[in-house]
mmCIF file as Biopython writes it, N, C-alpha, C and O atoms, coordinates in Angstrom:
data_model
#
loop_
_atom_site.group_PDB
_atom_site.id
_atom_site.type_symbol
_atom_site.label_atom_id
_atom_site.label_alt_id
_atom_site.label_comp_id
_atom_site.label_asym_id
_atom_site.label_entity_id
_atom_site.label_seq_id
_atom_site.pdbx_PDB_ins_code
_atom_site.Cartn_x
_atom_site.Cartn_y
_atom_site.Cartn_z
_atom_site.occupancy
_atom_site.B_iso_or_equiv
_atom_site.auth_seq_id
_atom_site.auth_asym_id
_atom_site.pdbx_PDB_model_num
ATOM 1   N N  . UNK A ? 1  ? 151.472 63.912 7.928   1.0 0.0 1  A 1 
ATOM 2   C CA . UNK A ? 1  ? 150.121 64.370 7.659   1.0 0.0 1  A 1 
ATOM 3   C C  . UNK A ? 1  ? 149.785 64.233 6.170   1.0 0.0 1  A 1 
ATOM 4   O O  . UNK A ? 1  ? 148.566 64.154 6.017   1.0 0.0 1  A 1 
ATOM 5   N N  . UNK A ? 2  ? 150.551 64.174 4.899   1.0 0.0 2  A 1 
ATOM 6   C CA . UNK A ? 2  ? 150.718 64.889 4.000   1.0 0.0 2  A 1 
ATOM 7   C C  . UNK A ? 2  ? 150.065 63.089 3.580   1.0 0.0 2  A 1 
ATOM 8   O O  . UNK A ? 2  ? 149.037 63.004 2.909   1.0 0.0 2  A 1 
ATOM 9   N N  . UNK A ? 3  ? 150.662 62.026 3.975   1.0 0.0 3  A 1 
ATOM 10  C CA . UNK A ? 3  ? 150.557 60.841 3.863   1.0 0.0 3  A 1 
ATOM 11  C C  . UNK A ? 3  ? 149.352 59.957 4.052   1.0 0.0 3  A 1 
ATOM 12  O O  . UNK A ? 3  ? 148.783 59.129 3.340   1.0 0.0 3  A 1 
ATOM 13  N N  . UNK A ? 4  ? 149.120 60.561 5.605   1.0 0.0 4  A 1 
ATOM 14  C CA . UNK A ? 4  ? 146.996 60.344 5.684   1.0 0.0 4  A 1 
ATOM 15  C C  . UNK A ? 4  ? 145.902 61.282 4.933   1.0 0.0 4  A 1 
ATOM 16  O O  . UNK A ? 4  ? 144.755 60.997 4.589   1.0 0.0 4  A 1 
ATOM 17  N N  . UNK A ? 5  ? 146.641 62.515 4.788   1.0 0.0 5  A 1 
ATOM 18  C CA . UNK A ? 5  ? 145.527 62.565 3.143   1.0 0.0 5  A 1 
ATOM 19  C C  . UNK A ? 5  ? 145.666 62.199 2.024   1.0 0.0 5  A 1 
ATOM 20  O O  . UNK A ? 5  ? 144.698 62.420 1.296   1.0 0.0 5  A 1 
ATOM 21  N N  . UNK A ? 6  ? 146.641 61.638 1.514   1.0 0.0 6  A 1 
ATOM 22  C CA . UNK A ? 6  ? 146.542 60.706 0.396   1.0 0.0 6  A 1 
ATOM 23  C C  . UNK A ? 6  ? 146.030 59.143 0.388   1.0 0.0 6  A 1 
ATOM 24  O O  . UNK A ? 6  ? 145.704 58.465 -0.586  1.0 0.0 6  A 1 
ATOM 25  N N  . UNK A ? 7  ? 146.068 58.734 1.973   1.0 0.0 7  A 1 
ATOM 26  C CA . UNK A ? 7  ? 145.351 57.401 2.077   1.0 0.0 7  A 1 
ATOM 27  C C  . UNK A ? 7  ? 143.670 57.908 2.375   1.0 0.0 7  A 1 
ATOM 28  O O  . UNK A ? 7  ? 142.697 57.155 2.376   1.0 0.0 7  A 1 
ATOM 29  N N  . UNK A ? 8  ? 143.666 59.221 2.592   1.0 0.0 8  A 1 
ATOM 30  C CA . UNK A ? 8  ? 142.062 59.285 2.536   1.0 0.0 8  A 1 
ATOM 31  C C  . UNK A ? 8  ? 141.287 59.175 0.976   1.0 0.0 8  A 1 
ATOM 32  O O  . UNK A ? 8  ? 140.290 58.507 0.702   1.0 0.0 8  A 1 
ATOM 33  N N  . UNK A ? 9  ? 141.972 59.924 0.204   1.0 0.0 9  A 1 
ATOM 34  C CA . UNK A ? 9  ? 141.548 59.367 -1.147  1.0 0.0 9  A 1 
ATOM 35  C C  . UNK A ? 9  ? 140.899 58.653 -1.250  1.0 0.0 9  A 1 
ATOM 36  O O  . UNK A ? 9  ? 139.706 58.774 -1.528  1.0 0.0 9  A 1 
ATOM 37  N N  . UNK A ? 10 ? 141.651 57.443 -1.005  1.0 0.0 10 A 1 
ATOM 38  C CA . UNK A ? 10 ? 141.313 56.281 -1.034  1.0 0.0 10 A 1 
ATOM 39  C C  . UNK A ? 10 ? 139.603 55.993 -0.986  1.0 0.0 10 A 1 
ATOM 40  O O  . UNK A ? 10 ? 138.915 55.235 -1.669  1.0 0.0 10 A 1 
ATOM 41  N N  . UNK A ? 11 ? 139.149 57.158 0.383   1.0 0.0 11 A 1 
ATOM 42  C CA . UNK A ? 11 ? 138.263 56.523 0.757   1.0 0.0 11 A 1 
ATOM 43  C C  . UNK A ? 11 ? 137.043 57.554 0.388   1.0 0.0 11 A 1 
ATOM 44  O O  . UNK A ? 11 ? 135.826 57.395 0.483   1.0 0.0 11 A 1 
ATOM 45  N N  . UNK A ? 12 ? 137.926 58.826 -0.134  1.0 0.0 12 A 1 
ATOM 46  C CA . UNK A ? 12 ? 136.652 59.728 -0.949  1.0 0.0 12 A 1 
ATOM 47  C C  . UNK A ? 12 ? 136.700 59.922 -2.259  1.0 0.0 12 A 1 
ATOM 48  O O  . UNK A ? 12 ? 135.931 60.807 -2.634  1.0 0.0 12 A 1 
ATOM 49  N N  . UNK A ? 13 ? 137.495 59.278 -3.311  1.0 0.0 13 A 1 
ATOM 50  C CA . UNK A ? 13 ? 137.781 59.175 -4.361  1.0 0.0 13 A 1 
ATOM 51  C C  . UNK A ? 13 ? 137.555 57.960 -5.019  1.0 0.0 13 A 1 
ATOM 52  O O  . UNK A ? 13 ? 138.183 57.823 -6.069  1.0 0.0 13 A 1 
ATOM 53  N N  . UNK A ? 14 ? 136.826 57.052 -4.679  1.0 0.0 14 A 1 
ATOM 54  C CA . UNK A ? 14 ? 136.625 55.760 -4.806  1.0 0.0 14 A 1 
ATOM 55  C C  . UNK A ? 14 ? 136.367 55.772 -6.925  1.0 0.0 14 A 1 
ATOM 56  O O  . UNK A ? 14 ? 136.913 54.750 -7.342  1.0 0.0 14 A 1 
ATOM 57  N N  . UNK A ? 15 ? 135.853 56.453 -7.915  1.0 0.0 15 A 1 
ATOM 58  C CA . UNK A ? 15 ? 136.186 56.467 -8.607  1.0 0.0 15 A 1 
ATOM 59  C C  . UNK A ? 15 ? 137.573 56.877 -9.697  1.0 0.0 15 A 1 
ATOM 60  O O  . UNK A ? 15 ? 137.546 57.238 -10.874 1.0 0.0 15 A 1 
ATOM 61  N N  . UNK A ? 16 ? 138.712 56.658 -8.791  1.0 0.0 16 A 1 
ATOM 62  C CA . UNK A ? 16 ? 140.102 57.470 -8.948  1.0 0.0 16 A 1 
ATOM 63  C C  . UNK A ? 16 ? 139.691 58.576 -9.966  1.0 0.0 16 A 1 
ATOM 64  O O  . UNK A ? 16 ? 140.372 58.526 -10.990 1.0 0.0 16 A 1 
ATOM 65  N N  . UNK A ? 17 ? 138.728 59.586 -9.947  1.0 0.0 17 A 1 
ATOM 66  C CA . UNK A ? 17 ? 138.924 60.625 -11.097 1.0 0.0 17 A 1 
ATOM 67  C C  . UNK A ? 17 ? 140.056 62.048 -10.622 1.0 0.0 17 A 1 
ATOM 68  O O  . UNK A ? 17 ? 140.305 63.100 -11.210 1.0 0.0 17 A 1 
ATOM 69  N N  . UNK A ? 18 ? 140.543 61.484 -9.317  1.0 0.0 18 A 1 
ATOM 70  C CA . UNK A ? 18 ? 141.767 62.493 -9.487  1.0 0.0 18 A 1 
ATOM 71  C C  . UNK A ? 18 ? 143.398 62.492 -9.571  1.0 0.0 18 A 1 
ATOM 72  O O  . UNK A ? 18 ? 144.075 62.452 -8.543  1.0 0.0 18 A 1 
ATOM 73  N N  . UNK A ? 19 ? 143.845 62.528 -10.580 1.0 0.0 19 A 1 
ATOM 74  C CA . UNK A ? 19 ? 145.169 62.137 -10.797 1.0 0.0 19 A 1 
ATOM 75  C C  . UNK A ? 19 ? 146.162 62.861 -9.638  1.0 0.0 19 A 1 
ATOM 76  O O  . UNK A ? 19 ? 146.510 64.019 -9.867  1.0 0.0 19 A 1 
ATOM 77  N N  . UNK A ? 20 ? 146.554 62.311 -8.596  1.0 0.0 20 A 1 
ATOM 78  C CA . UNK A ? 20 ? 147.235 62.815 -8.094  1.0 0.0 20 A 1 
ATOM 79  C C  . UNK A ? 20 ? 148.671 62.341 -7.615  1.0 0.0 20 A 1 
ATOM 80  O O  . UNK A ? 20 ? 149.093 62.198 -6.468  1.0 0.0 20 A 1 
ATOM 81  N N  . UNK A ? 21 ? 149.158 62.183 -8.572  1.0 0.0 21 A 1 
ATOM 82  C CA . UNK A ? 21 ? 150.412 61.581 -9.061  1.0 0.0 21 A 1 
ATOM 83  C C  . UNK A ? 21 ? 151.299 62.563 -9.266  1.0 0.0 21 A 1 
ATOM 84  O O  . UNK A ? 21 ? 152.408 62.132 -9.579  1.0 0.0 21 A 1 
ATOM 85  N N  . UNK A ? 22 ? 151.196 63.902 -9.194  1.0 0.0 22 A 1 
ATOM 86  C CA . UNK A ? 22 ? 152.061 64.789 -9.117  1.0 0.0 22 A 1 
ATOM 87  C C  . UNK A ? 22 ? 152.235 65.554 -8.109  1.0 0.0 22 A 1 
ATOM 88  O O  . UNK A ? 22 ? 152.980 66.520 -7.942  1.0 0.0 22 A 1 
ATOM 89  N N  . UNK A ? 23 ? 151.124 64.798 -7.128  1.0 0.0 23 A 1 
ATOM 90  C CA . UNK A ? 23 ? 151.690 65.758 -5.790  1.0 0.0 23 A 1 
ATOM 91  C C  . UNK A ? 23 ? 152.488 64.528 -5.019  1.0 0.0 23 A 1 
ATOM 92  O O  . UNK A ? 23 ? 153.471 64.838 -4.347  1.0 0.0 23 A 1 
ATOM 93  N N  . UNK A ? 24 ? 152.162 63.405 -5.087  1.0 0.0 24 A 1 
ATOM 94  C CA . UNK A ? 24 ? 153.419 62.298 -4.927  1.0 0.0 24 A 1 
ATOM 95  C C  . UNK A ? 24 ? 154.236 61.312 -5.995  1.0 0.0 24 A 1 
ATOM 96  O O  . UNK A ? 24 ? 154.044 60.166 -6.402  1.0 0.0 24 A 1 
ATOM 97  N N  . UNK A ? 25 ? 155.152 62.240 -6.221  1.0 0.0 25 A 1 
ATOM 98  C CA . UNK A ? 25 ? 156.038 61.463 -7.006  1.0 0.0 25 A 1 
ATOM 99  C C  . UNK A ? 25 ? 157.211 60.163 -6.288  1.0 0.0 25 A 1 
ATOM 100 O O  . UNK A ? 25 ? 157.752 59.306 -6.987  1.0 0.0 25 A 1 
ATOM 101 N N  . UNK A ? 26 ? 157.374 60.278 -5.017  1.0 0.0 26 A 1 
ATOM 102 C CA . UNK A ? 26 ? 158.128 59.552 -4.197  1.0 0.0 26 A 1 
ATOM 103 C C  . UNK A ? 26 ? 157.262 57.950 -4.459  1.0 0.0 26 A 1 
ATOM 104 O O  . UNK A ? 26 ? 157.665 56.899 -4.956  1.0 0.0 26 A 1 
ATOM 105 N N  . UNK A ? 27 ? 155.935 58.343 -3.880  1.0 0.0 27 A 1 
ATOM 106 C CA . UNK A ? 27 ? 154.770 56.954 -4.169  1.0 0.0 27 A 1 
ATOM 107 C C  . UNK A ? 27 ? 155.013 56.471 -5.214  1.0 0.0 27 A 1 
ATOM 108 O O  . UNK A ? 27 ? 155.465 55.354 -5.467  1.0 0.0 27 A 1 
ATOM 109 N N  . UNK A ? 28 ? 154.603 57.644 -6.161  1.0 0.0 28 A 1 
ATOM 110 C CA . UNK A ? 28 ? 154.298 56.650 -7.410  1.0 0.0 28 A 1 
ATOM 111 C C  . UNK A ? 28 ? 155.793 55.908 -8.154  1.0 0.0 28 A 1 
ATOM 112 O O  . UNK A ? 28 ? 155.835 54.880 -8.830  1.0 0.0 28 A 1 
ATOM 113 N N  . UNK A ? 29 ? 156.765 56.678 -7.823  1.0 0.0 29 A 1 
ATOM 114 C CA . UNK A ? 29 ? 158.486 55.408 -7.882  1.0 0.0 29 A 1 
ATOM 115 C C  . UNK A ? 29 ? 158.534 54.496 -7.408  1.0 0.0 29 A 1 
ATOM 116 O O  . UNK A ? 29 ? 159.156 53.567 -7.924  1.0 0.0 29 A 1 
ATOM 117 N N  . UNK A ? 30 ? 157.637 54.317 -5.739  1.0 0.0 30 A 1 
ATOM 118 C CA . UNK A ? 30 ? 157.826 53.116 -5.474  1.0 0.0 30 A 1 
ATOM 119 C C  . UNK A ? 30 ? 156.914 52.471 -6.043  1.0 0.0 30 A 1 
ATOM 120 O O  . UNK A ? 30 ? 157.326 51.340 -6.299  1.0 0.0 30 A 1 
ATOM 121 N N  . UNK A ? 31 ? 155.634 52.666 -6.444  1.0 0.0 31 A 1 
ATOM 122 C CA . UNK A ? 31 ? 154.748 51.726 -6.566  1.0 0.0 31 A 1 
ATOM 123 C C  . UNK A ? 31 ? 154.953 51.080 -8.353  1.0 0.0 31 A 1 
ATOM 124 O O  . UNK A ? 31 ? 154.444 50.027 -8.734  1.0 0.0 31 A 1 
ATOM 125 N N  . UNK A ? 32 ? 155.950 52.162 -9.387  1.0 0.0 32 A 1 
ATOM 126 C CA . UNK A ? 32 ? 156.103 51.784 -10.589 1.0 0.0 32 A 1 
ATOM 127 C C  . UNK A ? 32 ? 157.215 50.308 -10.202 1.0 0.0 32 A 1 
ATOM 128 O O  . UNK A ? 32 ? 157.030 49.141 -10.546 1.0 0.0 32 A 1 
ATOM 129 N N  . UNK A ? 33 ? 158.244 50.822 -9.474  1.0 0.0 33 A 1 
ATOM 130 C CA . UNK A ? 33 ? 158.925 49.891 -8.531  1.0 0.0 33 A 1 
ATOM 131 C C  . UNK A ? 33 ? 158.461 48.225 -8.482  1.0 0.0 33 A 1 
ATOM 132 O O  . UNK A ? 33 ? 158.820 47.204 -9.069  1.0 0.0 33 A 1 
ATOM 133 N N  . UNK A ? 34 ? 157.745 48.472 -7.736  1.0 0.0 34 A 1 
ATOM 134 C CA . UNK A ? 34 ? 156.669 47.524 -7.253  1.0 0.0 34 A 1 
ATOM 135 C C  . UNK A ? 34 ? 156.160 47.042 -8.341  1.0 0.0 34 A 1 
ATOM 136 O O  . UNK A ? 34 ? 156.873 46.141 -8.782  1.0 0.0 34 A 1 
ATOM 137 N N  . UNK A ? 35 ? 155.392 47.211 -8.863  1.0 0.0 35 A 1 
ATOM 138 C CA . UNK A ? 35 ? 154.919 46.443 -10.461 1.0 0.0 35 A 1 
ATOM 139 C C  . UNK A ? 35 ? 155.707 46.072 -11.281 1.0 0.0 35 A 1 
ATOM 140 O O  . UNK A ? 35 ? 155.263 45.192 -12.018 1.0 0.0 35 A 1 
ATOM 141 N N  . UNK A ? 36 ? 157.171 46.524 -11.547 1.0 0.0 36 A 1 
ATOM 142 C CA . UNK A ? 36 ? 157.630 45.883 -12.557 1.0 0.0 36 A 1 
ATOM 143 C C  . UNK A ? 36 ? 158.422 44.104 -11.438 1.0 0.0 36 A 1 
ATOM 144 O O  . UNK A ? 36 ? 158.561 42.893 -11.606 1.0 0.0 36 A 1 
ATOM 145 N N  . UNK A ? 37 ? 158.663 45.072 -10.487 1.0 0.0 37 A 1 
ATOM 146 C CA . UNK A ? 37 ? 159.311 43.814 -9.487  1.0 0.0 37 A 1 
ATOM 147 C C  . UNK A ? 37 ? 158.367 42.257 -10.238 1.0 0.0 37 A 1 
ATOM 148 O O  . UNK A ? 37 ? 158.774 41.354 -10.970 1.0 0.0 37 A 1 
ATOM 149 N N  . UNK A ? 38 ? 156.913 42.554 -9.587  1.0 0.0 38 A 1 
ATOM 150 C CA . UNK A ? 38 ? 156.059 41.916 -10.067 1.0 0.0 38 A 1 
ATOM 151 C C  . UNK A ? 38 ? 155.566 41.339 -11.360 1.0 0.0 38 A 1 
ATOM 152 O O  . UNK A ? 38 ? 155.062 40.236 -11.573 1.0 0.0 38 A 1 
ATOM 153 N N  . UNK A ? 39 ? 155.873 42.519 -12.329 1.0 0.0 39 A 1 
ATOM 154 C CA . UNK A ? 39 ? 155.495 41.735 -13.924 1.0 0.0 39 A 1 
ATOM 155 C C  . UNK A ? 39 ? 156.991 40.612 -13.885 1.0 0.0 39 A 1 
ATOM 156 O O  . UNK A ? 39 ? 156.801 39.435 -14.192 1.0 0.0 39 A 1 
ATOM 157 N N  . UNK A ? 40 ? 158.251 41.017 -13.544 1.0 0.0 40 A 1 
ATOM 158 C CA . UNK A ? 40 ? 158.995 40.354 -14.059 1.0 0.0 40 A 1 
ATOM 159 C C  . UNK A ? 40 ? 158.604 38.556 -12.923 1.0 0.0 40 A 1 
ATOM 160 O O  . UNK A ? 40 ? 158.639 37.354 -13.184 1.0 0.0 40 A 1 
ATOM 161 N N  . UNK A ? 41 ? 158.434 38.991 -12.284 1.0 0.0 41 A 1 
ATOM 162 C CA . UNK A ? 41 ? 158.326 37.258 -10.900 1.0 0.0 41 A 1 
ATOM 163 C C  . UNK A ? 41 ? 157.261 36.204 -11.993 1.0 0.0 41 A 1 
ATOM 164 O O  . UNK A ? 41 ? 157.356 34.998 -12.223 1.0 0.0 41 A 1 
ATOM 165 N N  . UNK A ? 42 ? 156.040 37.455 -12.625 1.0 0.0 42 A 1 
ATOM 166 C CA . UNK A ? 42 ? 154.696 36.752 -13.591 1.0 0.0 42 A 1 
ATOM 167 C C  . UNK A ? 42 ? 155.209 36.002 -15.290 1.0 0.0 42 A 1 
ATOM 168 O O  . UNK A ? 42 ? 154.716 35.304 -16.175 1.0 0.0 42 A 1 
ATOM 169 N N  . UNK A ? 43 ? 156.904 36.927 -14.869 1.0 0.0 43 A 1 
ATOM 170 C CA . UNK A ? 43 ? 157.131 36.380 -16.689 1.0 0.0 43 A 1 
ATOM 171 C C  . UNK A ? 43 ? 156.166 37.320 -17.663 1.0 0.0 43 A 1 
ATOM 172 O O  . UNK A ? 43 ? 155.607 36.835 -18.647 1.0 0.0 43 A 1 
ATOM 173 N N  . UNK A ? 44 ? 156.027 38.745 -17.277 1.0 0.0 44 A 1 
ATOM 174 C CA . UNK A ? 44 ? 155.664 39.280 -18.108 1.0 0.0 44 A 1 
ATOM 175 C C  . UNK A ? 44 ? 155.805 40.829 -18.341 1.0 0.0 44 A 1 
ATOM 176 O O  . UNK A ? 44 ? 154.931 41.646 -18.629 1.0 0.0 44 A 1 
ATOM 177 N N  . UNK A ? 45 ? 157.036 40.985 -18.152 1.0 0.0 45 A 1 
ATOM 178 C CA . UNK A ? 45 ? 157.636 42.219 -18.074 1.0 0.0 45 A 1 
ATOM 179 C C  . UNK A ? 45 ? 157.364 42.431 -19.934 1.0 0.0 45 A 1 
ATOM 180 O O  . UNK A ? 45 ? 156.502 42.940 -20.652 1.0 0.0 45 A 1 
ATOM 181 N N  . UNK A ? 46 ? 158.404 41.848 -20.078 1.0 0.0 46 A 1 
ATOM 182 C CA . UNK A ? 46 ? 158.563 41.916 -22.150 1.0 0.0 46 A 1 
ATOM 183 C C  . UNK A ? 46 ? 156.772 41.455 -22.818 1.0 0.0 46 A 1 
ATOM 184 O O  . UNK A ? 46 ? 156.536 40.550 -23.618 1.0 0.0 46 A 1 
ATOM 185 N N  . UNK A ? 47 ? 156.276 41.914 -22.509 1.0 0.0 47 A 1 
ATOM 186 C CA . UNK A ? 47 ? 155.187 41.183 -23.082 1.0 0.0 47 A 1 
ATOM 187 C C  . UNK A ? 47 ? 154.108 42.659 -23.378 1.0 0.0 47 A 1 
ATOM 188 O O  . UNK A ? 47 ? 153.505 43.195 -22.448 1.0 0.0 47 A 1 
ATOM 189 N N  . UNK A ? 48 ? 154.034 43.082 -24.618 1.0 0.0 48 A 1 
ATOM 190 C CA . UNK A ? 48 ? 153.663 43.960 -25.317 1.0 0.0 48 A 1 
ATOM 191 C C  . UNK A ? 48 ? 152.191 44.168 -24.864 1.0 0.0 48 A 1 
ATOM 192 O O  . UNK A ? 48 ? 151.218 43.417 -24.934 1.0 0.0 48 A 1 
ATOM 193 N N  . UNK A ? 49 ? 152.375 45.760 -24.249 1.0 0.0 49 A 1 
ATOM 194 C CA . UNK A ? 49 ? 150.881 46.048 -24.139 1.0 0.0 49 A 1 
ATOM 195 C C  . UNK A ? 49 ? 151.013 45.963 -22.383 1.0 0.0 49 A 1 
ATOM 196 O O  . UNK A ? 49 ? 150.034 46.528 -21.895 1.0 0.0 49 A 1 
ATOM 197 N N  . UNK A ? 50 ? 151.775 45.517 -21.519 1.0 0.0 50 A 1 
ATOM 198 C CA . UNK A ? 50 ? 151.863 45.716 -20.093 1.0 0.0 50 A 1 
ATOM 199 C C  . UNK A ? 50 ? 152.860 47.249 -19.825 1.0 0.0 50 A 1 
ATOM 200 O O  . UNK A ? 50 ? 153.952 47.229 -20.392 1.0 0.0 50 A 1 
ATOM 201 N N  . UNK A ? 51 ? 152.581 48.312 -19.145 1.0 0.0 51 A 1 
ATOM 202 C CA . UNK A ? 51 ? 153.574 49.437 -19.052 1.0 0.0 51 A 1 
ATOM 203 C C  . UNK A ? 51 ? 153.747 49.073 -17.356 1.0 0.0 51 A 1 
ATOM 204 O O  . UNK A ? 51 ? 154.515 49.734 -16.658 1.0 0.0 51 A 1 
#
């Protein structure tokens, strides 16, 4: 349950003005996860100014 209200966000928060990154910290590991996976595939992990 806890999971379809955070994908509702999505759909009533459409200006992300609510940080809610501290009620899922599991998400947001995978998704930091996920982006660096990605900067590094782009060749731009080391590249100043990408977090």
């Amino acid at each position: 349950m806890e999971q379809l209200a955070a994908e509702s966000l999505v759909f009533t928060d459409l200006s992300e003005s609510h940080d809610v990154s501290a009620q899922h910290p599991d998400r947001v590991a995978q998704m930091k996860t996920a982006m660096l996976a990605w900067r590094v595939r782009m060749g731009v992990a080391g590249i100043s100014g990408c977090r």
